[in-house]
C-alpha positions as CSV (number, residue, x, y, z in Angstrom):
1,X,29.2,0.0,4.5
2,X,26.7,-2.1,2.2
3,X,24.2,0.7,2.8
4,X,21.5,-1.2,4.6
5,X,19.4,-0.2,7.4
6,X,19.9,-1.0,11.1
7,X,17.2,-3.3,11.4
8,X,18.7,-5.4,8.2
9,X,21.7,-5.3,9.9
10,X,20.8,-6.6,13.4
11,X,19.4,-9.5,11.7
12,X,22.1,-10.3,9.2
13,X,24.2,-11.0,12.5
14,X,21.6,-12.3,14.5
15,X,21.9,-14.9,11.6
16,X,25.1,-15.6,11.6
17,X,25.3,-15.5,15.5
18,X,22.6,-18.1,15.3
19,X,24.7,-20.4,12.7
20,X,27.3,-20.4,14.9
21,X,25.5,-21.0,18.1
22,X,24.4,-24.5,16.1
23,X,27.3,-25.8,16.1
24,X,28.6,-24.8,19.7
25,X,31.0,-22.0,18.2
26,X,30.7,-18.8,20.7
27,X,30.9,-16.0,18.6
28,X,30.0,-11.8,19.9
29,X,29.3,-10.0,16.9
30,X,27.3,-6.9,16.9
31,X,26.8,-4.4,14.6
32,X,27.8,-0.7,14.3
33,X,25.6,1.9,15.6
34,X,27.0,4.3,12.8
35,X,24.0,4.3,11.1
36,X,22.3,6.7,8.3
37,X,19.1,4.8,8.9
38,X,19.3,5.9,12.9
39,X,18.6,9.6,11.9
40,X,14.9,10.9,13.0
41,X,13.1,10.3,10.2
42,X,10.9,13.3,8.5
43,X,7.6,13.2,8.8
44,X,5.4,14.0,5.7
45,X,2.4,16.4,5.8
46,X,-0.1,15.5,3.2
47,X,-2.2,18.2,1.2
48,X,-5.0,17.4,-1.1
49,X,-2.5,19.0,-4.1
50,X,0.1,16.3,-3.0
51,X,-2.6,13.4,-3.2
52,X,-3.4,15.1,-7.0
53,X,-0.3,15.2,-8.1
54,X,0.1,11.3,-6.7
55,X,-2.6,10.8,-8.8
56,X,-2.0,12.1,-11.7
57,X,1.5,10.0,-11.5
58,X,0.0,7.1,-11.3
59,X,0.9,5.2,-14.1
60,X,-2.6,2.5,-13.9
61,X,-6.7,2.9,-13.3
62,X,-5.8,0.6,-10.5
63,X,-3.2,2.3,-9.0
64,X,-5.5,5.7,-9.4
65,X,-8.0,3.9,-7.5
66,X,-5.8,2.5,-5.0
67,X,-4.4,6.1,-4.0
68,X,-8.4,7.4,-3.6
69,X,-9.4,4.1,-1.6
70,X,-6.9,4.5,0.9
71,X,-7.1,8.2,1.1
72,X,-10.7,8.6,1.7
73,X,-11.8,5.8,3.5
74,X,-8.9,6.1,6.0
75,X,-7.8,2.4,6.3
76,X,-4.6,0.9,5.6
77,X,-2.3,-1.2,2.9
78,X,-3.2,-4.8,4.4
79,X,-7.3,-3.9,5.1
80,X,-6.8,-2.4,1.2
81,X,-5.2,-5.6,0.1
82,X,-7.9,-8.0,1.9
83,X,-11.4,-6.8,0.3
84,X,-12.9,-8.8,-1.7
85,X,-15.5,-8.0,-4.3
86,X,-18.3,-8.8,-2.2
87,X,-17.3,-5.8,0.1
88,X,-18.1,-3.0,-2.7
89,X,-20.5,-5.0,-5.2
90,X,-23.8,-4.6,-4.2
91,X,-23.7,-1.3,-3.3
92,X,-21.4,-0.3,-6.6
93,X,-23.9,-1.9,-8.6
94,X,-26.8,0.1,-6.7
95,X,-24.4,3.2,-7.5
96,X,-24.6,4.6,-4.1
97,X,-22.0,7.8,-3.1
98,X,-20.5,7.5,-0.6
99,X,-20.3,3.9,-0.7
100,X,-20.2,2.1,2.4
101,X,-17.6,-0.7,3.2
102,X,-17.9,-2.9,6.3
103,X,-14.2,-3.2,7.2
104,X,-12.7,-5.3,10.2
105,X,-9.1,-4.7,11.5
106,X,-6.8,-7.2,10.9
107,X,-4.6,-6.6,13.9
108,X,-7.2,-6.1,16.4
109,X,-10.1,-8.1,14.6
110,X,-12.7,-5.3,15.2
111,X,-15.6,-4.4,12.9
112,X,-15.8,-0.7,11.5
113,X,-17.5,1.3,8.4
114,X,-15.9,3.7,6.6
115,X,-16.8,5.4,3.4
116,X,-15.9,6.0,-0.2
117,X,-16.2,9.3,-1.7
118,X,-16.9,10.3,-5.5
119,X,-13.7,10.6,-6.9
120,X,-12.6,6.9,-4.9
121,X,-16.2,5.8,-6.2
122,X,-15.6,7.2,-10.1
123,X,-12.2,5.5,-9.8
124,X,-12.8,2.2,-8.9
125,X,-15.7,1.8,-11.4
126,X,-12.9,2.6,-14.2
127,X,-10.7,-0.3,-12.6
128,X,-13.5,-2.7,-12.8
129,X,-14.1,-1.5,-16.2
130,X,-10.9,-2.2,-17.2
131,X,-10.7,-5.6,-15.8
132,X,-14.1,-6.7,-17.7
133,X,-12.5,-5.7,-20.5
134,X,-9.1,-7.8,-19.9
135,X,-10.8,-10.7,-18.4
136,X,-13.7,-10.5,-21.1
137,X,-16.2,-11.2,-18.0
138,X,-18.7,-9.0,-16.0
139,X,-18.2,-7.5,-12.7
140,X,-21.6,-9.1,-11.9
141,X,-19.8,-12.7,-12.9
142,X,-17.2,-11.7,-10.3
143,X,-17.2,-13.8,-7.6
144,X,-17.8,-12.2,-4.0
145,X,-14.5,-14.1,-2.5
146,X,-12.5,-12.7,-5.5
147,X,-10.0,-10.4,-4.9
148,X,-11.2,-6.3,-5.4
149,X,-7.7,-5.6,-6.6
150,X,-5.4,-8.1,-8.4
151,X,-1.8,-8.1,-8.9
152,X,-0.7,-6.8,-12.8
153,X,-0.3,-10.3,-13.7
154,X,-2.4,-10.3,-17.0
155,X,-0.1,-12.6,-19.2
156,X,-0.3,-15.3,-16.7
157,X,-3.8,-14.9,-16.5
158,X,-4.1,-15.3,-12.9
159,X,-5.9,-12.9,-10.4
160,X,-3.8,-12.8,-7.5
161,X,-4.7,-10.7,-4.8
162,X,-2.2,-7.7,-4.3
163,X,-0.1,-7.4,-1.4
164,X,1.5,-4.4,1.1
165,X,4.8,-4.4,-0.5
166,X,3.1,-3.9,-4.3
167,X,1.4,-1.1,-2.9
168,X,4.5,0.7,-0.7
169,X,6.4,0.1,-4.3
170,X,3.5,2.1,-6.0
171,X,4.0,4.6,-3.8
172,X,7.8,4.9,-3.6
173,X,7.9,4.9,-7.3
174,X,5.3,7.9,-7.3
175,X,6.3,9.8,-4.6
176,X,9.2,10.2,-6.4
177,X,8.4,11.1,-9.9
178,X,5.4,13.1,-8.6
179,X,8.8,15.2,-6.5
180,X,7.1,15.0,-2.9
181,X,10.2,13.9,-1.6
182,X,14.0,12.9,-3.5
183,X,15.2,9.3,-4.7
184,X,18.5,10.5,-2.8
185,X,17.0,10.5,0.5
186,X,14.7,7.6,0.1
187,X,17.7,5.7,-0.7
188,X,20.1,6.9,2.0
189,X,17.3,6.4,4.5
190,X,15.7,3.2,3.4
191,X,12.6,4.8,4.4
192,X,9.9,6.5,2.3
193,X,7.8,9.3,4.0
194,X,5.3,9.7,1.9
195,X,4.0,6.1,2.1
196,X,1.0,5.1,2.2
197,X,-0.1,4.2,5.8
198,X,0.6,8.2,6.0
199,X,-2.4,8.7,4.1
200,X,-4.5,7.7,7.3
201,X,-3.7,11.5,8.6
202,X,-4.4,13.1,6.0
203,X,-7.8,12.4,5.9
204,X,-8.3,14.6,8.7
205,X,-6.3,17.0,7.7
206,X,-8.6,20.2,6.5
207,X,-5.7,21.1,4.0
């Protein structure tokens, strides 16, 4: 009735189970299974003219570069969110295409290289660009343990390092405006197809 999805649920009462169960109350209370958020989700097919149009959306250089990152060098939101400066300077600098990052995965903890291509390349010089300019420093002042993408925080003046849920609210926001799939089903489903850990098939995807 509040329009949440099954998982949310579940834990609402698992948290008010567990309130009572502190204070040796038995209480059984289980949610419905009348769900919208138990239909099978869809599944969304990328094409390079939906990743244009993304990009076009997209509002900042650094979400432009974001949406190229992700989509041609295959990793995902949190492996995005964790490099550092060090990972892309030397060989940014050395202006090498494709440009080589030595990744390792969070979840597993093992060491892979992917690449960037030209247009991920073009687009995260313009980022940087734009951040000397804001932070009236130079990239090569950066330090290597900085943060490669910052939270929009720029009145604070703080560079804090940007997070999963920024970027799956980048790319909510887009996929909407950009039409690849409608507000009305993103909100009845609580789930966005178009996200961007979906970008990882798409890369090898000849479409």
């Amino acid at each position: 009735m509040k329009g949440v999805s099954s998982s949310i649920a579940r834990t609402y009462c698992g948290a008010i189970m567990g309130f009572y169960r502190e204070f040796n109350y038995k209480v059984n209370v289980k949610p419905s299974r009348d769900f919208k958020a138990l239909r099978t989700h869809i599944r969304f097919n990328w094409s390079t003219k939906d990743i244009r149009k993304l990009v076009d959306h997209a509002k900042t250089l650094r979400d432009r570069a974001i949406i190229l990152c992700l989509f041609q060098s295959g990793m995902d939101d949190s492996t995005l969110c964790s490099l550092n400066v060090g990972d892309v300077r030397r060989e940014l600098l050395e202006g090498k295409i494709p440009l080589r990052l030595d990744l390792k995965r969070r979840k597993e903890g093992l060491p892979y290289i992917t690449f960037l291509a030209k247009d991920a390349v073009e687009a995260l010089k313009a980022y940087i660009r734009e951040r000397e300019r804001k932070e009236k420093r130079k990239f090569k002042e950066f330090g290597d343990d900085e943060p490669l993408f910052v939270a929009e925080s720029w009145k604070r003046k703080k560079l804090e390092r940007i997070q999963p849920r920024h970027i799956q609210a980048i790319f909510r926001k887009l996929a909407i405006e950009a039409n690849l799939i409608s507000e009305e089903y993103i909100r009845e489903n609580h789930w966005n197809p178009a996200r961007a850990h979906t970008l990882r098939a798409a890369l090898a995807s000849p479409s």
